[in-house]
C-alpha positions in Angstrom: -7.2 -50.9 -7.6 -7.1 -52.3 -4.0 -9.8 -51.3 -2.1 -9.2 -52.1 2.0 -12.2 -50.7 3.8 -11.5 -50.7 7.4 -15.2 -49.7 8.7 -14.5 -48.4 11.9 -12.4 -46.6 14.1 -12.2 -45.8 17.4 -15.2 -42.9 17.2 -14.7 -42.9 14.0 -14.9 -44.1 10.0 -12.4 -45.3 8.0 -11.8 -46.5 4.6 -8.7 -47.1 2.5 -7.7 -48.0 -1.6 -4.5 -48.2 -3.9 -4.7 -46.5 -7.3 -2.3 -47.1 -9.9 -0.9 -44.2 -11.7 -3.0 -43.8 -14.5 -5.6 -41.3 -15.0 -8.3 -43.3 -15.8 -8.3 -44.2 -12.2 -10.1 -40.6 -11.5 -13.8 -42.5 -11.8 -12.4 -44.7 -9.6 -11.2 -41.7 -7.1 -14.4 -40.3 -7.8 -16.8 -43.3 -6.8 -14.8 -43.8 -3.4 -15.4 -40.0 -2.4 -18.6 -39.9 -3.5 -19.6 -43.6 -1.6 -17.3 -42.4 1.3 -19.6 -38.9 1.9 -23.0 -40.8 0.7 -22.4 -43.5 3.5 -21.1 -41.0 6.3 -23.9 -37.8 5.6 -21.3 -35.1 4.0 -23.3 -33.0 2.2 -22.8 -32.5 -1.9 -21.1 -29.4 -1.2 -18.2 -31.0 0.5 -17.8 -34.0 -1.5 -17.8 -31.4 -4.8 -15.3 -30.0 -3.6 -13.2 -32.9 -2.0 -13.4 -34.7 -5.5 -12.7 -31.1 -7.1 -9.3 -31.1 -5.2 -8.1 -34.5 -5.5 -9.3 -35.0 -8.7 -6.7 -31.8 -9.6 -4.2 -33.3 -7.2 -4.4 -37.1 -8.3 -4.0 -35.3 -12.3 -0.9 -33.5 -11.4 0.8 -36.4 -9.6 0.0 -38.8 -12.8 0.9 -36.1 -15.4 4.0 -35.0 -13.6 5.2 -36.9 -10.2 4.4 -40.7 -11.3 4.8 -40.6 -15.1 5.0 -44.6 -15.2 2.4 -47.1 -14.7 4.4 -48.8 -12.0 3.8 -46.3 -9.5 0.3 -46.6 -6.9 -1.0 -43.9 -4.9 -2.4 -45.4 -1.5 -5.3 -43.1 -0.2 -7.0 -43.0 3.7 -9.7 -41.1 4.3 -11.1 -41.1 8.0 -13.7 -39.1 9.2 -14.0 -38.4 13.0 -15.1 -36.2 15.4 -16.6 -33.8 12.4 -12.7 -34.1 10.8 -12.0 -35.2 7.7 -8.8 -36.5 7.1 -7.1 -37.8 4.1 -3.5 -39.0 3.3 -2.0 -40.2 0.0 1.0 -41.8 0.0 3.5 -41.7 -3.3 6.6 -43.4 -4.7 7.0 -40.8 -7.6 9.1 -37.7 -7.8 9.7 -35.7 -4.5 7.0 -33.2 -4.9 6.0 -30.7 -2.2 2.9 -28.7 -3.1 3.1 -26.1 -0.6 5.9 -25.0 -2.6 4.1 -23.9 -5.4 3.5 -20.3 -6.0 0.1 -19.1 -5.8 -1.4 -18.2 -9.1 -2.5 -14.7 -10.3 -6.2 -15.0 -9.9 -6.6 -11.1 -10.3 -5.8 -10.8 -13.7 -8.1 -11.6 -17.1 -8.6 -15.1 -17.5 -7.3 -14.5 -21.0 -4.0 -13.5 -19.4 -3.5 -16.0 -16.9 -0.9 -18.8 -17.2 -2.2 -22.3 -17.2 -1.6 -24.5 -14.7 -1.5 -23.8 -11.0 -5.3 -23.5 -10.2 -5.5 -27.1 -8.5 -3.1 -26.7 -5.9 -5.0 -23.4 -5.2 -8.2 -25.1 -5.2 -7.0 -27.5 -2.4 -5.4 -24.4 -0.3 -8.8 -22.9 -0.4 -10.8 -25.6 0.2 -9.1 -27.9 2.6 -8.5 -26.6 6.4 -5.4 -27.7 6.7 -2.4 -29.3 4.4 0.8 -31.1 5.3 3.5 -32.6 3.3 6.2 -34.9 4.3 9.1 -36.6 2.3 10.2 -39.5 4.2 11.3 -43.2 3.1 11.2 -42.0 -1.1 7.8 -41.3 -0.5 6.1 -38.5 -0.9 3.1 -38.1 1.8 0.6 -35.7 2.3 -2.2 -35.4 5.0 -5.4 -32.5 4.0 -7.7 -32.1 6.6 -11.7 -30.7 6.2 -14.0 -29.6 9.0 -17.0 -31.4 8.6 -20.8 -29.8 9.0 
């Protein structure tokens, strides 16, 4: 892990880190969010739920994008003007996940398939969601108003 904090920006915070594809980078994930919010005031609520949907995301991408060790994930988050923004950056499979169906949340929990609940986590909980495949790289960019 590579971590390249970049303190400020121009009315703004920013900081930056490489994981390599292997889950037990998640506490690593974790501690950045959770230093990232503590250091710039986002309440507990928001950083639940930003480690809630990149902890799902980052699980997916290991499991089933970046199945080998030799691929890295490079993360930015920046906060300004009340926006948080985040991109991770990819070398694994092309994977788009606003392609992904939306899961049947309606039916019994006994009923429903597995899978499919973190991508819907991080539709619901992120503001926005963009995904680019440029360069063999897969590239997405969430962004979270702030309180």
């Amino acid at each position: 892990m590579v971590n390249n904090p970049v303190p400020q920006v121009e009315g703004g915070v920013k900081s930056s880190f490489t994981l390599n594809s292997d889950i037990s980078e998640l506490k690593v994930l974790a501690e950045k969010i959770e230093s990232f919010g503590s250091e710039n005031g986002i309440s507990d609520k928001t950083v639940f739920e930003l480690n809630l949907v990149l902890d799902e995301l980052f699980t997916n991408l290991v499991s089933y994008g970046c199945q080998s060790d030799k691929h890295k994930f490079d993360l930015v988050m920046e906060l300004k003007a009340g926006v948080l923004t985040i991109w991770i950056e990819d070398d694994g499979k092309e994977f788009n996940p606003l392609d992904a169906p939306e899961p049947d949340t309606a039916c019994e929990c006994t009923e429903r398939k597995v899978g499919g609940l973190g991508i819907h986590f991080m539709r619901k909980m992120m503001d926005s969601i963009e995904y680019d495949w440029a360069d063999g790289r897969n590239k997405l960019t969430l962004t979270k108003k702030i309180q």
